[in-house]
C-alpha positions in Angstrom: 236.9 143.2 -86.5 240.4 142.7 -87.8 243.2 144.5 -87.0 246.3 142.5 -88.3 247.0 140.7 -91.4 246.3 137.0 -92.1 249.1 135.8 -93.5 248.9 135.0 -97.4 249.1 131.2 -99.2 252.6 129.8 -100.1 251.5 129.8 -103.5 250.5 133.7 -103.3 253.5 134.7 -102.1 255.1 132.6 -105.3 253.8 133.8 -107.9 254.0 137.7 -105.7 257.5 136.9 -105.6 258.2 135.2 -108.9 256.3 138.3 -110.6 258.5 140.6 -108.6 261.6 138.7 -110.0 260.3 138.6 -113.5 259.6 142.6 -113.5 263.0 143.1 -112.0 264.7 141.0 -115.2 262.7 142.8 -117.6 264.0 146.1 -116.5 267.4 145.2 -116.1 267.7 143.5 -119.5 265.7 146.3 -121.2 267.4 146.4 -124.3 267.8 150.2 -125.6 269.0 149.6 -128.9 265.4 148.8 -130.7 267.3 148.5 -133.9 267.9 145.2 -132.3 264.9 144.0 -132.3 265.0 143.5 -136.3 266.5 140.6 -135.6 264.1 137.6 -135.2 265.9 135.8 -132.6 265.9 139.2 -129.6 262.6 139.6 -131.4 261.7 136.1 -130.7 263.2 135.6 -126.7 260.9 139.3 -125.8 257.7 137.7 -127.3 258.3 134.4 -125.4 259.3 136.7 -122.1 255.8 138.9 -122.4 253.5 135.9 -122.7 255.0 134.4 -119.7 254.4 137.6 -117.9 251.3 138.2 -118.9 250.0 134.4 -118.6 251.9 134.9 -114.8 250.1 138.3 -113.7 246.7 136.7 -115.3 247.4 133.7 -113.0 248.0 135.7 -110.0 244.8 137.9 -110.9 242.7 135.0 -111.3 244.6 133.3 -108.0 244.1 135.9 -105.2 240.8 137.2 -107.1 239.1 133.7 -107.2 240.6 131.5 -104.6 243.0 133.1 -101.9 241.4 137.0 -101.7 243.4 139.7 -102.7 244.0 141.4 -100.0 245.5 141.1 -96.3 244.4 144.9 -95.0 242.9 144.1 -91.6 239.1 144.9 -91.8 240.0 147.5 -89.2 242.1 149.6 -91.5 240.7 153.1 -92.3 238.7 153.2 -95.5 241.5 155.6 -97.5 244.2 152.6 -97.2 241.6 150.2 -98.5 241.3 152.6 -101.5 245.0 153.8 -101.8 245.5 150.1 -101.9 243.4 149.0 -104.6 244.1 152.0 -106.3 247.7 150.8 -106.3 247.1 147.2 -107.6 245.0 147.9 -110.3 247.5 150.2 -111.4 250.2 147.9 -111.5 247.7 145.0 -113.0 246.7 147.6 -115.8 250.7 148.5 -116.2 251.5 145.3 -116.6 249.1 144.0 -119.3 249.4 147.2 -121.1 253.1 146.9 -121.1 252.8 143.2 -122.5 250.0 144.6 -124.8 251.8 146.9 -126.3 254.8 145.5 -126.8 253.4 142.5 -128.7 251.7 144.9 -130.6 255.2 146.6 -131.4 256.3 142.8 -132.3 253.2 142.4 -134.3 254.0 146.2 -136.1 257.5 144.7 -136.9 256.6 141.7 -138.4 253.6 142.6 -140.4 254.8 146.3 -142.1 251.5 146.9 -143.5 250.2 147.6 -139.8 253.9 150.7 -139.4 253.2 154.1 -139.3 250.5 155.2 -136.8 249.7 151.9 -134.9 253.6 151.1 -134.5 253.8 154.6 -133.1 250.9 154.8 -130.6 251.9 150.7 -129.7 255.6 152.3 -128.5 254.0 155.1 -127.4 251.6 153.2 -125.2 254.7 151.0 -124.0 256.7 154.0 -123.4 254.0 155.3 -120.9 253.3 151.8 -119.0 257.1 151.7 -118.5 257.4 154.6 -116.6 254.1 154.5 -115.0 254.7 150.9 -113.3 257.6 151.9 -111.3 255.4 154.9 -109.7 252.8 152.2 -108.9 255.7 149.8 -107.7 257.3 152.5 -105.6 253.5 153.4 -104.0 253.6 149.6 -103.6 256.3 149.5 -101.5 256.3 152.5 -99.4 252.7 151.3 -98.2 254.0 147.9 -97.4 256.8 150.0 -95.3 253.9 152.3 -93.8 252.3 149.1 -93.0 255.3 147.7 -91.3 256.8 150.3 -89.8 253.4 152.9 -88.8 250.8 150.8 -88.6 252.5 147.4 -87.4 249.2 145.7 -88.4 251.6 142.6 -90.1 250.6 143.5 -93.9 254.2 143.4 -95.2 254.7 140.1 -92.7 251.3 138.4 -94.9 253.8 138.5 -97.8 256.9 138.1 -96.4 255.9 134.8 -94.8 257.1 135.9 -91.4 254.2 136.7 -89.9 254.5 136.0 -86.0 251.5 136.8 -83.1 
């Protein structure tokens, strides 16, 4: 039975590490004044900007859930960190798409008004709620990568990393 990590793919940890980029710019460029998005050309560059992270994170589902395996847990690993850690990626998965979800549905509100009123408020709702919950999952993320690195030393966090060393 396993009890370190194999290392993950070079293109697994690209697209881990290009989604991890992408995430970051969409928070940091977060634009608070929504009055701004009236305006077809912000309106416009967010559209582009959610397909590409949604076409990315469906990429890397279908990647590591069809061709490289998803995860790097050592067989070995106790049964509640197999589940803490699926818990945690499906919950940033399901952030993710409902976060670029909903806000091409708050796109979609703003440029057809017939569809305002209730569905533009549970879309920004909706988007509202993925925002805050994906940082929780992204925080769980990462302290279990640290657990793994610095409690269990079983070379999870070095599988992504790429500096894996026996």
């Amino acid at each position: 039975m396993e009890t370190t990590a194999q290392p993950h793919g070079f293109v697994t940890r690209g697209i881990h590490w290009v989604a991890a980029g992408l995430l970051a710019y969409g928070y940091l460029k977060a634009s608070e004044d929504l009055a701004q998005m009236a305006h077809p050309g912000p309106m416009q560059i967010e559209v582009i900007f959610a397909l590409l992270l949604g076409a990315l994170f469906l990429a890397r589902l279908y990647w590591t859930k069809r061709i490289a395996g998803a995860t790097r847990l050592p067989e070995a690993a106790p049964k509640w960190e197999h589940l803490a850690s699926r818990g945690v990626h499906v919950g940033l998965y399901a952030s993710v798409f409902l976060i670029v979800l909903s806000g091409l549905g708050i796109a979609l509100g703003g440029a057809l008004p017939l569809l305002g009123g209730v569905f533009a408020a549970a879309m920004l709702a909706v988007h509202e709620f993925a925002l805050v919950a994906l940082p929780a999952f992204l925080v769980a993320h990462i302290l279990g990568a640290l657990w793994h690195k610095f409690i269990r030393r079983d070379g999870v966090l070095e599988s992504m990393t790429g500096s894996l060393s026996k």
